[in-house]
Each structure stands twice: as structure tokens, then as C-alpha cells.
N, CA, C and O atoms as CSV, one atom per row, in Angstrom:
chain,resi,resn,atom,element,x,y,z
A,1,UNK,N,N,18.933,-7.266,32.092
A,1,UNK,CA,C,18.124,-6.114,31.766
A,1,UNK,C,C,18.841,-5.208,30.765
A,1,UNK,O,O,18.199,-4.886,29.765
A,2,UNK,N,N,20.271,-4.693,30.928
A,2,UNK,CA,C,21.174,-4.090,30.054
A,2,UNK,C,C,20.753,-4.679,28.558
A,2,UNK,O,O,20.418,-3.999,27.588
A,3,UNK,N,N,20.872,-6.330,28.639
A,3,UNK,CA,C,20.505,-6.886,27.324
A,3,UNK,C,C,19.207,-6.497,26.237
A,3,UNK,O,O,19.141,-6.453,25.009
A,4,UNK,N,N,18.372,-6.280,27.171
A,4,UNK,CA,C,16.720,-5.909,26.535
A,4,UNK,C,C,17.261,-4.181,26.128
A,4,UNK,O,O,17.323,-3.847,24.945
A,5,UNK,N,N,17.579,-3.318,27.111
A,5,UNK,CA,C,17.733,-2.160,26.894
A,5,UNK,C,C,18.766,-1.767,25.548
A,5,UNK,O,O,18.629,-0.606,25.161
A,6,UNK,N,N,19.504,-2.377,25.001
A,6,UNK,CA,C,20.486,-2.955,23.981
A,6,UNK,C,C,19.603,-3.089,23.031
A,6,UNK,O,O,19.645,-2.071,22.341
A,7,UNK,N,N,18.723,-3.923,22.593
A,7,UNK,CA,C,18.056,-4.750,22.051
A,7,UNK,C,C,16.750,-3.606,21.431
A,7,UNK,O,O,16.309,-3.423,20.297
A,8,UNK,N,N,16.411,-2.969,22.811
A,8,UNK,CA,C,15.454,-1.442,22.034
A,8,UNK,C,C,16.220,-0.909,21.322
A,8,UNK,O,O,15.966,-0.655,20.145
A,9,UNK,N,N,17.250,-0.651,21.869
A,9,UNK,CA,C,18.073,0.996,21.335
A,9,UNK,C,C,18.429,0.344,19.530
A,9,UNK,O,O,18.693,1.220,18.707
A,10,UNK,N,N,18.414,-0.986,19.087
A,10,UNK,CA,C,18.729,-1.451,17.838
A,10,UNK,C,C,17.462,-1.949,16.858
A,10,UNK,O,O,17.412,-2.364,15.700
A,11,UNK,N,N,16.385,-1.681,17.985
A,11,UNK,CA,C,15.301,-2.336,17.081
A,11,UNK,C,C,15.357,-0.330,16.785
A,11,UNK,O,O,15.802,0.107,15.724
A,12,UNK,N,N,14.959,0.396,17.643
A,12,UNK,CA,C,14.706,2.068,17.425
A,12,UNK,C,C,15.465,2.323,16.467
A,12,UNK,O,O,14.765,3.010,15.722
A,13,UNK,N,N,16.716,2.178,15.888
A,13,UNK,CA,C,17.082,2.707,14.742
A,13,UNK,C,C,16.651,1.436,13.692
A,13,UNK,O,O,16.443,2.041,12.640
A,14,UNK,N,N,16.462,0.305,13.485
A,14,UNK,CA,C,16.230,-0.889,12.518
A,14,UNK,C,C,14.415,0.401,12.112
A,14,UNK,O,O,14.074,0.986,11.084
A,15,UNK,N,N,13.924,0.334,13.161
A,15,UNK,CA,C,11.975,0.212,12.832
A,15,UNK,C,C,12.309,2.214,12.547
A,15,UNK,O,O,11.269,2.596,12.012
A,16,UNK,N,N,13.241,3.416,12.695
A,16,UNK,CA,C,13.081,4.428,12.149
A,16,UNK,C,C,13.620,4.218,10.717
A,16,UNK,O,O,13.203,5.000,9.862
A,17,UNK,N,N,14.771,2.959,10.234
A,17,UNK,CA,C,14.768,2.723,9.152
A,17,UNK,C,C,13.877,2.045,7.931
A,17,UNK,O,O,14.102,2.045,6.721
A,18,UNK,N,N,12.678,1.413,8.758
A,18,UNK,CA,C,11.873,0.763,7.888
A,18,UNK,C,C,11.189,1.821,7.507
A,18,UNK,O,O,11.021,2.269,6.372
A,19,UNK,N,N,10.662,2.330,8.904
A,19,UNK,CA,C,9.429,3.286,8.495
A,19,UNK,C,C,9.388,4.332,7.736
A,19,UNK,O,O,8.389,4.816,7.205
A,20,UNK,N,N,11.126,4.906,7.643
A,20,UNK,CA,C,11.236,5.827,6.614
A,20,UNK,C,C,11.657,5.112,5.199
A,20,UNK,O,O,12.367,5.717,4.396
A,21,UNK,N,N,11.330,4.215,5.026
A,21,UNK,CA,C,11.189,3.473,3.780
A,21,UNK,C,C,9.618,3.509,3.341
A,21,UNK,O,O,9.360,3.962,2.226
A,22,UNK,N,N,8.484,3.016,4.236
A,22,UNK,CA,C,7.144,3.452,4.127
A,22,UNK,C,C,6.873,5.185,4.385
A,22,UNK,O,O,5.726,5.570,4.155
A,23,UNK,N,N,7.657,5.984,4.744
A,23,UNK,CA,C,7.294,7.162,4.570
A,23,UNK,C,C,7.364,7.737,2.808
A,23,UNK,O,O,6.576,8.283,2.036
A,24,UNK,N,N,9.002,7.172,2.742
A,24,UNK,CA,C,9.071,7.513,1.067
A,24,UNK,C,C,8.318,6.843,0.137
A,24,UNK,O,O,7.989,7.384,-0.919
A,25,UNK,N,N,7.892,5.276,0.537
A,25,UNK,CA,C,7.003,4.775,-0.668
A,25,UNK,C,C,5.627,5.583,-0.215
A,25,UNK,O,O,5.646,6.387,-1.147
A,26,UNK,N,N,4.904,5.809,0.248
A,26,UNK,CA,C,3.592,6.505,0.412
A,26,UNK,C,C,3.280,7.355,0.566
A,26,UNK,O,O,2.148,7.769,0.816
A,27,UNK,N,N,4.844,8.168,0.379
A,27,UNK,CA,C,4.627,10.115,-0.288
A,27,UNK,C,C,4.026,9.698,-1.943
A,27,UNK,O,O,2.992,9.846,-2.594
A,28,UNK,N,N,5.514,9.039,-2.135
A,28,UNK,CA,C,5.592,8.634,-3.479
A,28,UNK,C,C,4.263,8.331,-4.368
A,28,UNK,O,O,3.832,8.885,-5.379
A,29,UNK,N,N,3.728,7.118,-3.511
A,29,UNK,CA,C,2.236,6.491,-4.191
A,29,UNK,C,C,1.559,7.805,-3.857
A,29,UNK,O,O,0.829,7.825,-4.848
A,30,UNK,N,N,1.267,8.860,-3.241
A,30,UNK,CA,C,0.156,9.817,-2.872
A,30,UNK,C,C,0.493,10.886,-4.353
A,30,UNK,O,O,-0.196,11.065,-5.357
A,31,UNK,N,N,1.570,11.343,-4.036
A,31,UNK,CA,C,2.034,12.229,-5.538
A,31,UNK,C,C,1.539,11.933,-6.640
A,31,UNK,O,O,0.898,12.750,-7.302
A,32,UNK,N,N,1.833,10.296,-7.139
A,32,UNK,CA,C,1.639,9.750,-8.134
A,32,UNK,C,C,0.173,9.663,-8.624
A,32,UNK,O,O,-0.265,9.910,-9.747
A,33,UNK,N,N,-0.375,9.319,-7.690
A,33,UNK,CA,C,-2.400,9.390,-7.454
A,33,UNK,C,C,-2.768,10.933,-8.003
A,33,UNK,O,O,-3.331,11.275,-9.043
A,34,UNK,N,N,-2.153,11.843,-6.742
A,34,UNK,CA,C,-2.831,12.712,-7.027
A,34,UNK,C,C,-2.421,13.347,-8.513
A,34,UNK,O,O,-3.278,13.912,-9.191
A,35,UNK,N,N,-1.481,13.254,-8.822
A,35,UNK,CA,C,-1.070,13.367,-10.781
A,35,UNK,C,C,-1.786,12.675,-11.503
A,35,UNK,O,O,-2.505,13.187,-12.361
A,36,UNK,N,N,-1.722,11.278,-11.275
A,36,UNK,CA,C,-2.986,10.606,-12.053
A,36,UNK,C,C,-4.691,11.682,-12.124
A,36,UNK,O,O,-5.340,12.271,-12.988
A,37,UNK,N,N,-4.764,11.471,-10.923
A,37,UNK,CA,C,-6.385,12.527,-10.713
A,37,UNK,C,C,-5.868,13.864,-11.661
A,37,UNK,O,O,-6.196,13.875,-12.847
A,38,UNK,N,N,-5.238,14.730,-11.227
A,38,UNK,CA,C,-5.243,16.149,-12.350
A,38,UNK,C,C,-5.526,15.180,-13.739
A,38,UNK,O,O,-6.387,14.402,-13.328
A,39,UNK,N,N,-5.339,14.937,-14.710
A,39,UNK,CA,C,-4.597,14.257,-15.833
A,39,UNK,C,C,-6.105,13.116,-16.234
A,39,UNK,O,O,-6.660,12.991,-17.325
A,40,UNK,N,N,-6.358,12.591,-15.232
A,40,UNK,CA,C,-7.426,11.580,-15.661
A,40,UNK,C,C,-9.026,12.055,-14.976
A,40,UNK,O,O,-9.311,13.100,-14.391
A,41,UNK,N,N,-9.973,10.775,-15.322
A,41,UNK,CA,C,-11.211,11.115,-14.860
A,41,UNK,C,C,-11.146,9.989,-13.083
A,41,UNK,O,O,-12.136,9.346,-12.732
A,42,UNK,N,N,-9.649,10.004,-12.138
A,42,UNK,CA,C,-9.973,9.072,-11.660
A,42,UNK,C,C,-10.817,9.584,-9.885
A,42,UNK,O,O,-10.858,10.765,-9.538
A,43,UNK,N,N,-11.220,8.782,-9.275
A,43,UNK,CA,C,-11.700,8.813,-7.851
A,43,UNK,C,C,-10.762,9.458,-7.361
A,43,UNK,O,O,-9.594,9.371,-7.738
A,44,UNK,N,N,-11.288,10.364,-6.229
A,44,UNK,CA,C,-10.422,10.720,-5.328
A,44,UNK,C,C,-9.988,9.561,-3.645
A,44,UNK,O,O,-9.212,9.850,-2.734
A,45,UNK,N,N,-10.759,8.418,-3.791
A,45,UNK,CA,C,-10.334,7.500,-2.998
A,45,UNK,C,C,-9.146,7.044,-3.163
A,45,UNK,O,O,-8.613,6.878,-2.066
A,46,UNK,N,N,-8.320,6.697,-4.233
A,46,UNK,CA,C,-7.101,6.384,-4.251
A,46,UNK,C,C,-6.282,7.174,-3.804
A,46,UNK,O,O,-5.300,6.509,-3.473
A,47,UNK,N,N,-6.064,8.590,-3.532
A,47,UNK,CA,C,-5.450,9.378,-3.806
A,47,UNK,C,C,-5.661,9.661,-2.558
A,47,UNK,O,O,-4.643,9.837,-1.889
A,48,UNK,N,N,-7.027,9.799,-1.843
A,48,UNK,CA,C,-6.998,10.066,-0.443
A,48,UNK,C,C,-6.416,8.869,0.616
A,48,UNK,O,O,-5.970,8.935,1.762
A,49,UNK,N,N,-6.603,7.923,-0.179
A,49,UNK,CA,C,-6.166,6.609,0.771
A,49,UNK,C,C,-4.772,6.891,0.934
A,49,UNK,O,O,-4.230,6.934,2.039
A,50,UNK,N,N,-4.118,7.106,-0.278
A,50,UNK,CA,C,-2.489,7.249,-0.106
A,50,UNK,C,C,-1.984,8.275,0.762
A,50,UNK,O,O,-0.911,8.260,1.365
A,51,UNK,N,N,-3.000,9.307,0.765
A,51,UNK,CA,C,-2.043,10.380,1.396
A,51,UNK,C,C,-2.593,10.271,3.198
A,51,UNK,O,O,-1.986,10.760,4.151
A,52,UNK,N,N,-3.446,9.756,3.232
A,52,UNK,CA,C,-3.883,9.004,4.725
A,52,UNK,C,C,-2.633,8.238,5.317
A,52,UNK,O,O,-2.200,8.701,6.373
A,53,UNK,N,N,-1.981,7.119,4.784
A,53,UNK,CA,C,-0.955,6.281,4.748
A,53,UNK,C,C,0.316,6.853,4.934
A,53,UNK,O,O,1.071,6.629,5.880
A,54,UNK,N,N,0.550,7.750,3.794
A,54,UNK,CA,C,1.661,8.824,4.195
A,54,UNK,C,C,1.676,9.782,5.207
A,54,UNK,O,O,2.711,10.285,5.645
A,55,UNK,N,N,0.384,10.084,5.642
A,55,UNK,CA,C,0.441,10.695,6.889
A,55,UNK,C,C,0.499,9.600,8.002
A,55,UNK,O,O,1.211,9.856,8.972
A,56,UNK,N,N,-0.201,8.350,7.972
A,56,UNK,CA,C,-0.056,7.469,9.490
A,56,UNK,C,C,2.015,7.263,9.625
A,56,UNK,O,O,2.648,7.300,10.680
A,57,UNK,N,N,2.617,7.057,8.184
A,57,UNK,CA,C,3.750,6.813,7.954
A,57,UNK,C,C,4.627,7.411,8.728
A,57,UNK,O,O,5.607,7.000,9.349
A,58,UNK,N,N,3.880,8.971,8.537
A,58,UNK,CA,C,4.963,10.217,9.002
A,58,UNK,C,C,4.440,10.087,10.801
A,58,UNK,O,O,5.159,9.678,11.712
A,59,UNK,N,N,2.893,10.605,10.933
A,59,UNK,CA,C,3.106,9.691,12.510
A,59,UNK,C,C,4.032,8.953,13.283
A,59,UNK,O,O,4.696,9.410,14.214
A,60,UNK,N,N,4.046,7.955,12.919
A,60,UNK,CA,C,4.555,6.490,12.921
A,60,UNK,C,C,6.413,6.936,13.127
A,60,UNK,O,O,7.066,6.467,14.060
A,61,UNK,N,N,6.906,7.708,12.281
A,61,UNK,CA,C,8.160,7.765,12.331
A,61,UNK,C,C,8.458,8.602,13.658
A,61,UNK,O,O,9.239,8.329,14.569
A,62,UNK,N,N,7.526,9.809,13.490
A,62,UNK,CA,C,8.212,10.628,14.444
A,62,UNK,C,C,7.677,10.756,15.228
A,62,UNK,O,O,7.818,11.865,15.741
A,63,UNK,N,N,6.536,9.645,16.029
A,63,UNK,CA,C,6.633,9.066,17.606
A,63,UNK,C,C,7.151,7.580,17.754
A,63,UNK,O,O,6.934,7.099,18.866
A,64,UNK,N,N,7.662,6.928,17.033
A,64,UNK,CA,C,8.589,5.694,17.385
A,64,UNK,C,C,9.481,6.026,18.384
A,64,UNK,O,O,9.566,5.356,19.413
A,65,UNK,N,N,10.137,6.981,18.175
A,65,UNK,CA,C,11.319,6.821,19.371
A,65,UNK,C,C,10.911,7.178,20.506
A,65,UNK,O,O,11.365,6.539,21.455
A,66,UNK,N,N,10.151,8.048,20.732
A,66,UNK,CA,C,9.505,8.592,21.657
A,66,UNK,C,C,8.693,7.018,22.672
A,66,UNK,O,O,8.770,6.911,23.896
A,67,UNK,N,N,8.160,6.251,21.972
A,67,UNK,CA,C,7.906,5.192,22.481
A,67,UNK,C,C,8.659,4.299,22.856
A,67,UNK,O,O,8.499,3.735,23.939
A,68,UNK,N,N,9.880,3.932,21.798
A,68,UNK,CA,C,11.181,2.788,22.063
A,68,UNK,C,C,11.751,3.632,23.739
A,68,UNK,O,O,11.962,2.919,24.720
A,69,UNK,N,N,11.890,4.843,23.795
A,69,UNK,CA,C,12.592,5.456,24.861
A,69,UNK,C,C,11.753,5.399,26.228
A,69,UNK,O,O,12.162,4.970,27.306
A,70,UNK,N,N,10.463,5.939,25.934
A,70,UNK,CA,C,9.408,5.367,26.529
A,70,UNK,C,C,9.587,3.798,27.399
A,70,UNK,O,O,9.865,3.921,28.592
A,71,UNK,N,N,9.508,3.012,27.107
A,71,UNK,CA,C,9.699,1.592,27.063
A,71,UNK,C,C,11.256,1.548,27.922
A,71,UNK,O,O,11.532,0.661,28.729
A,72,UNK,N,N,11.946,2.400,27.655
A,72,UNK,CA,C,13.307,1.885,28.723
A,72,UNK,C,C,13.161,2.341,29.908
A,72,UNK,O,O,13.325,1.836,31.018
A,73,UNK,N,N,12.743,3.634,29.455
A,73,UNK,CA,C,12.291,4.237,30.859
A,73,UNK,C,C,11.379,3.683,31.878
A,73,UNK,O,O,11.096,4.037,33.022
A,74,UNK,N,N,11.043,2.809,31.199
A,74,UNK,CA,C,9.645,1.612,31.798
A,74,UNK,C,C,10.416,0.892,32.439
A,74,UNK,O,O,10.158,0.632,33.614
A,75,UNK,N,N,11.535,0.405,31.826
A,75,UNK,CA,C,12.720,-0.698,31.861
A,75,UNK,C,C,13.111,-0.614,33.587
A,75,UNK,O,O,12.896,-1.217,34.639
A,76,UNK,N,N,13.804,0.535,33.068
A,76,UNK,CA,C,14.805,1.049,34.242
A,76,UNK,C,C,14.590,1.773,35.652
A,76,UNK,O,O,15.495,2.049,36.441
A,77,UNK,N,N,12.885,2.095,35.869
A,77,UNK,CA,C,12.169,2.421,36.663
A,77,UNK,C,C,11.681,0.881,37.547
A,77,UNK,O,O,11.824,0.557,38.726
A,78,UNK,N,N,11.012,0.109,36.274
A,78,UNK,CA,C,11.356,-1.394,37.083
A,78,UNK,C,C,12.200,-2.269,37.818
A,78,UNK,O,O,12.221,-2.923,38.861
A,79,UNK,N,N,12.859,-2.006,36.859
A,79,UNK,CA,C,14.631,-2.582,37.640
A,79,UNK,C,C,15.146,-1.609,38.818
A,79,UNK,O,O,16.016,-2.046,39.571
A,80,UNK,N,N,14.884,-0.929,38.916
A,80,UNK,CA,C,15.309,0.222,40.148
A,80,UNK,C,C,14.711,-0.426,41.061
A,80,UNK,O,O,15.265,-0.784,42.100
A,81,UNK,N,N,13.215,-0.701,40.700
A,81,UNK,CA,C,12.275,-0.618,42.355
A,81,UNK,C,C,12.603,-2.363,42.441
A,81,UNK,O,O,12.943,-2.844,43.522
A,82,UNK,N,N,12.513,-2.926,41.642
A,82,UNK,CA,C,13.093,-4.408,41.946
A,82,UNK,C,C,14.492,-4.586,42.869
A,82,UNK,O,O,14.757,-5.415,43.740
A,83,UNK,N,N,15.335,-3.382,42.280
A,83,UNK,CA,C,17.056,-3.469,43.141
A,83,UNK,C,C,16.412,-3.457,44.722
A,83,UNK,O,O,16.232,-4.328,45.574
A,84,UNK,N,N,16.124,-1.743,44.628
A,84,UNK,CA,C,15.769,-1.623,46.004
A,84,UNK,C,C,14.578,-2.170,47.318
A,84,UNK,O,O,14.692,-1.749,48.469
């Protein structure tokens, strides 16, 4: 069980490192859209899509751990009532 609980605690920092890789690319693409739009004649669907994304992104980052921790606590509540 130690092993799995190991195994969260390294995916929780691996998946806050991805996701803040998709946080910065889909600020990035949203900025870029919405500059395009000032500047051009374009849709505001592109521009809303991106900044939708950058918001699920930012979601996404800052309840991950909350869930990975979540999940041990699941862990170790199991394994308790299994000991006893």
C-alpha cells in the first residue's frame, strides 16, 4: 500500500507539471486570439474557445492535488479498516 501511496505523491507533482505546461500554452493561445480579434475582422469563437481551455487548465491545476491527496486519504482509511 506504501507503494501506491509513493506512486500518487509522484504522479501529483509529474500531472501539476504537465498541467502547468497546458496552463501556459492556453493563456498563451487565448492572448494571442484575443490580439488577433482587436487587429483583425476575426470570430470571437476562437478566442472564446481558448480562454475556456485556459480556464478548464487553471481548474485542473489547482484542484489536482486536492484530488491526488483525496485518493490517499481513500488509501489509508481503507487500509486502516482492512488492518483492524
Amino acid at each position: 500500500m506504501n507503494k501506491t501511496i509513493n506512486m500518487l505523491y509522484q504522479f501529483k507533482d509529474f500531472g501539476r507539471f504537465v498541467l502547468k505546461i497546458f496552463l501556459w500554452l492556453y493563456s498563451f493561445i487565448a492572448i494571442v486570439f484575443c490580439i488577433m480579434i482587436s487587429f483583425t475582422d476575426k470570430s470571437y469563437f476562437e478566442a472564446s474557445d481558448a480562454i475556456f481551455k485556459a480556464l478548464v487548465a487553471l481548474f485542473a491545476y489547482k484542484a489536482f492535488p486536492y484530488f491526488i491527496d483525496w485518493c490517499i486519504k481513500k488509501i489509508r482509511v481503507n487500509q486502516s479498516l482492512t488492518n483492524n
